[in-house]
C-alpha positions, 0 to 999 in steps of 0.5 A: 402894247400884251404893250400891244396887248392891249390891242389884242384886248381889245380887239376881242368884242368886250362882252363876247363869250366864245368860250367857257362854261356857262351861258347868258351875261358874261360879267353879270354881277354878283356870281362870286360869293368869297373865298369858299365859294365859286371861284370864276377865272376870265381870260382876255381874248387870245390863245395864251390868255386863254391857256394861262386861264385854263392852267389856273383853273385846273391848280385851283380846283387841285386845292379845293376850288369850286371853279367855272371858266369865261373865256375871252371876255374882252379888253382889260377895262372889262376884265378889271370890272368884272373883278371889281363887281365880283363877277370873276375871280381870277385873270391871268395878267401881265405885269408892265401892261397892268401897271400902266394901266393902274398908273399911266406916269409909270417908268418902271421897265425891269421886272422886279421895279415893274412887280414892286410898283405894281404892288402899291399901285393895284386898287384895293380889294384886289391884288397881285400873287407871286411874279411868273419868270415867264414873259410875253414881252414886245421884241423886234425880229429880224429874218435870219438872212437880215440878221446875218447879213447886217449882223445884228442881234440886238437893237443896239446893233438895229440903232444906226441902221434902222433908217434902211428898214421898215417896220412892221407893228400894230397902229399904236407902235408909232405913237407909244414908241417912235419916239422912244425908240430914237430917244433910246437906241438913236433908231429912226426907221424908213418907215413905219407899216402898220400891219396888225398886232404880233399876228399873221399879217406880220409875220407875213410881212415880215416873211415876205420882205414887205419889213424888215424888221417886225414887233412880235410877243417873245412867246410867239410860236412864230419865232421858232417856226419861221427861225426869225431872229429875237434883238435883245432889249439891251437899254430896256425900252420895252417894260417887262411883262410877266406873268401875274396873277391878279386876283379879288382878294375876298376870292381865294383862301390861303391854299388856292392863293398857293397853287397859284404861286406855284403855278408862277414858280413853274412858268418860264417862258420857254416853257410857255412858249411851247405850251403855246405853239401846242395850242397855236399851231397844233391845234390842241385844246387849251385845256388838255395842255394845261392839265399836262403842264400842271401833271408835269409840274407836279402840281397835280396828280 
């Protein structure tokens, strides 16, 4: 699943550039040359991929880079290989997703043995910089009618219920977590509607009572804007998913890799979150939003 992000990945046309600078081919290798040289950062294809992208690009140039953006470049598989053969430099990455995808037997779920794994696991030559508070994890929701009249606000308090609701969630929820979610928190839900991932078709589900319950990303501007209801992983069965960034090692000096560290250290979620609303439901460009965030940071002047 961004957990779903992978299918959010993927749902992008893998070698699609709709955005970013330059032409032709968006991995054509060899357009990095090393630290010193340009540094290019990808993007998956999803708005806050794309703002995170934007706020990295602008630290680095703050010390010193010679930077390019592709944006939505497409699924993971394409984003690591682009990486791998030099064709980019730098993506915005989340933790749990990315550990999974480096070792397909990982259980870690906290965010620091998520992080720590991560770290033996990520294939040499490239590597990961400091972990982001900020989180863009699975979370189910609730209407607050729902949650009021059933009190729930975890999904320990869903658990014995979940037989009289349905679930909203993109078509791999079922296999990635039907199971675990019984295993878990004994839930077995009524049924399980398959609408599409954290998006609008959801959220429209949920709003209007097709579900009852809904999988959505924690920095959704949905949330808010709908006054859904967030149910607390209490047990942890989604894995964390912070923000990273993974980079190719021979492509940034010491000073670069540092504004990007203290980009991490700026991040929170709820900070993200209305960064994200910013570019989602106000329609800013990515790019204005990120120079702010990085002005406001104090990151760069």
């Amino acid at each position: 699943m961004r957990h779903s992000f992978i299918a959010k990945l993927t749902a992008g046309a893998t070698l699609a550039v709709l955005a970013g600078c330059g032409g032709g081919d968006p991995l054509e290798p060899g357009q990095t040359s090393g630290a010193g040289g340009e540094i290019i950062v990808g993007s998956a294809d999803f708005a806050e991929n794309v703002l995170l992208a934007e706020i990295y690009a602008g630290a680095l140039r703050g010390a010193g880079g010679n930077v390019t953006t592709k944006l939505r470049v497409g699924a993971r598989e394409t984003v690591v290989k682009g990486l791998q053969d030099g064709s980019l430099s730098v993506v915005p990455e989340y933790s749990g997703n990315l550990l999974a995808y480096f070792d397909k037997s990982a259980t870690q779920t906290t965010p620091e043995d998520v992080f720590a794994a991560l770290g033996e696991k990520t294939p040499d030559g490239l590597e990961v910089l400091d972990m982001s508070e900020a989180e863009d994890s699975d979370v189910l929701v609730v209407t607050e009618q729902t949650g009021s009249q059933f009190n729930l606000n975890t999904v320990e308090d869903l658990g014995p219920r979940c037989g009289e609701f349905v679930l909203g969630a993109a078509g791999e929820w079922k296999q990635r977590w039907e199971a675990k979610i019984k295993e878990i928190y004994g839930c077995t839900f009524k049924s399980i509607q398959t609408t599409d991932a954290g998006g609008p078709v959801t959220v429209e589900a949920l709003k209007g009572g097709q579900v009852q319950v809904a999988n959505l990303f924690t920095t959704a501007s949905a949330i808010e804007a709908n006054s859904f209801r967030m149910l607390e992983d209490t047990k942890r069965m989604y894995p964390a998913q912070n923000v990273v960034p993974l980079i190719r090692s021979d492509s940034l000096n010491d000073a670069q890799k540092e504004a990007l560290n203290k980009v991490s250290a700026a991040l929170t979620t709820d900070r993200l979150t209305g960064l994200v609303a910013r570019v989602e439901v106000d329609k800013e460009n990515a790019a204005d939003v990120a120079a702010d965030f990085l002005r406001d940071s104090g990151i760069q002047t």
